[in-house]
N, C-alpha and C positions, 0 to 999 in steps of 0.2 A: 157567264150568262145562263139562266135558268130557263127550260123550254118544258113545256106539259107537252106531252103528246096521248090524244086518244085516237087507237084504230083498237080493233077487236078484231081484226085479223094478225093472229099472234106471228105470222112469219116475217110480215112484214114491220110489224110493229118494232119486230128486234133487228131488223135490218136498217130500220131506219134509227134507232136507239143505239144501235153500235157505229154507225155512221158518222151522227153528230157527234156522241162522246169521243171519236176521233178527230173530230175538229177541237174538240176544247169545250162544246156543251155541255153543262149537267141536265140529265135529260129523265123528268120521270113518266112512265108509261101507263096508261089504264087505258080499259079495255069497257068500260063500265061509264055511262055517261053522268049518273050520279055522282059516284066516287070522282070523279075527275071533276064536276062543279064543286063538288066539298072541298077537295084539294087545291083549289083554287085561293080557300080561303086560310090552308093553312100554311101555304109558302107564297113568297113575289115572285111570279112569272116573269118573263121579258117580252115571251110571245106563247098561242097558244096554238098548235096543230090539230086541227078537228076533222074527224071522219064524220061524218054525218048520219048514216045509220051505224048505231052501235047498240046494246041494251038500255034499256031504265029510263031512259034519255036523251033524245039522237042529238046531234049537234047546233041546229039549228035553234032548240029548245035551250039548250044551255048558253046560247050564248046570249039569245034573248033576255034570257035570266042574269047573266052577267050583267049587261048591257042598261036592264033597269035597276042594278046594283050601283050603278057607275063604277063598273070596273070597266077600265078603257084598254086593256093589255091588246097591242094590234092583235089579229087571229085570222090564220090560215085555212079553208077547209083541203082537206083534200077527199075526191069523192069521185066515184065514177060519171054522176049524173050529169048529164049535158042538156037535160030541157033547160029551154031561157026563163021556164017560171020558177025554177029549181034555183037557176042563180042570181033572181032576178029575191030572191025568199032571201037566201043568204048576205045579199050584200044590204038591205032591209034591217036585218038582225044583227048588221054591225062588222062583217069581217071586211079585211081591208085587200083578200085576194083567195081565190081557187089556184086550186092544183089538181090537174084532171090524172085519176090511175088508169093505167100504169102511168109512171113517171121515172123518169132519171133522177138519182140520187142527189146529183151534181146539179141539176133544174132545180129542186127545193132549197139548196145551202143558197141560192139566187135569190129565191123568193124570199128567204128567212132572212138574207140583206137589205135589201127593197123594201121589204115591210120593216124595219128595223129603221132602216137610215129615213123614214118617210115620216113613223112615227118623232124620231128623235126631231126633226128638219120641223115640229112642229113652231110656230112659229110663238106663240099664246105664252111666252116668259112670263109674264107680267099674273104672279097668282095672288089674288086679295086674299086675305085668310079671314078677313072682318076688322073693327075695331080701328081701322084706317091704316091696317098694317097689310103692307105690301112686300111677297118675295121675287125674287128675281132670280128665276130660276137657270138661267144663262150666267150672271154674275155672282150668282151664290151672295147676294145680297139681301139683310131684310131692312126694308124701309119702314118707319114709325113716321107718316109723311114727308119732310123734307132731311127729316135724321133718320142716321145709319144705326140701327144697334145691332153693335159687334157681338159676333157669336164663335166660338171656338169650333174646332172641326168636328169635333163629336157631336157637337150641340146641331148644327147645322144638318149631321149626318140625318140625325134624330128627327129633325123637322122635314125633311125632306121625306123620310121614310114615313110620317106621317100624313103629309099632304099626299105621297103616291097614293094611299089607302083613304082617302078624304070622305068621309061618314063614315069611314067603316072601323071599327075596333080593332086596334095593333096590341097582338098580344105582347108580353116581354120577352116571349119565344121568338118572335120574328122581328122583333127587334135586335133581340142578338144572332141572327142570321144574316141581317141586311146591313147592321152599322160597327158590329163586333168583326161577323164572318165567324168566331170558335165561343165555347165556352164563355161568359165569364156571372161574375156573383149577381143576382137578383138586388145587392143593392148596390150597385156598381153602378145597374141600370135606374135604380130610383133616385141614387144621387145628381148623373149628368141630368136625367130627364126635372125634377126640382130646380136646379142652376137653368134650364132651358128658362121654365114656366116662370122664375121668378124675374126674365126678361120683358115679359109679353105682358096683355092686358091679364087678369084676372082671371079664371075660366074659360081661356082660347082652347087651351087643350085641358082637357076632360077625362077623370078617374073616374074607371068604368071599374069599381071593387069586385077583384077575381076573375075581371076578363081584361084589360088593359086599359090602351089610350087611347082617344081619338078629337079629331078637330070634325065639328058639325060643319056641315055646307052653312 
């Protein structure tokens, strides 16, 4: 499970990055509110840890920017600030919980649960992708209305990795981070993705030449 974390206070920033990577997180750190919206877009999150004031871009602003990306990753802040208009701003711009500093270690692996099992617990299985084709994202099924078209597990991996990013351009880079996990050949990925498309309507999914794939809302 993949977790972004931005604080710009570097002591804690590695306190809390050595902590989770003890749990079993891969956890990457910026300090920088820019560089942590960019990064957003060059790996899948699972969830996002936000300080609020940081450089270039405090938190509330990036996720704002997320948010009218339709990037839905749940998001954490964690922040000193305790005015109610403070949190009244953040939960506004999309996070799904605070975490007031100081904090216990052991309070956040809580939160990073909660937020976890609340997004997952959502309920909305039912994703129309267009063209009368329906995925079911609980049964890893795709419906062509009352027919099934079988899809293999790579292929399914693939669609799935692209609905998470839905408008947005999947490189072949995070394609093979998200449905490989290592290495493998550029046309490895052109082949499964081709067998995917030559399932679906005609131009469901979309070649973006020399930046990837993506399915339009």
């Amino acid at each position: 499970m993949k977790i972004l974390l931005l604080e710009d206070e570097y002591s804690l920033r590695i306190s809390i990055e050595e902590f989770l990577t003890d749990l079993g997180y891969e956890v990457d750190g910026f300090m920088d509110g820019l560089e942590a919206h960019d990064g957003v877009y060059d790996k899948s999150y699972d969830i996002l840890l936000l300080d609020v004031n940081v450089p270039t871009l405090n938190g509330f602003e990036m996720l704002k920017k997320l948010r009218e990306n339709d990037i839905v990753t749940p998001a954490i802040f964690l922040t000193s600030m305790t005015d109610m208009q403070n949190l009244k701003e953040g939960y506004k711009h999309g996070c799904c919980d605070y975490i007031r500093k100081p904090f216990d270690l052991e309070e956040l692996e809580l939160r990073i649960d909660q937020a976890i099992a609340s997004f997952a617990g959502d309920d909305s299985s039912q994703v129309n992708i267009g063209c009368d084709i329906i995925y079911d994202t609980k049964r890893s099924k795709l419906m062509h209305g009352n027919k099934e078209i079988i899809l293999r597990k790579t292929e399914k991996d693939i669609l799935e990795t692209l609905l998470k990013h839905k408008s947005i351009v999947v490189s072949t880079q995070m394609l093979q981070d998200e449905v490989w996990g290592e290495y493998v050949e550029p046309a490895t990925i052109r082949v499964q993705l081709n067998n995917l498309r030559k399932k679906l309507p005609e131009n469901l999914i979309q070649n973006r030449r020399g930046l990837g794939y993506i399915i339009e809302r």
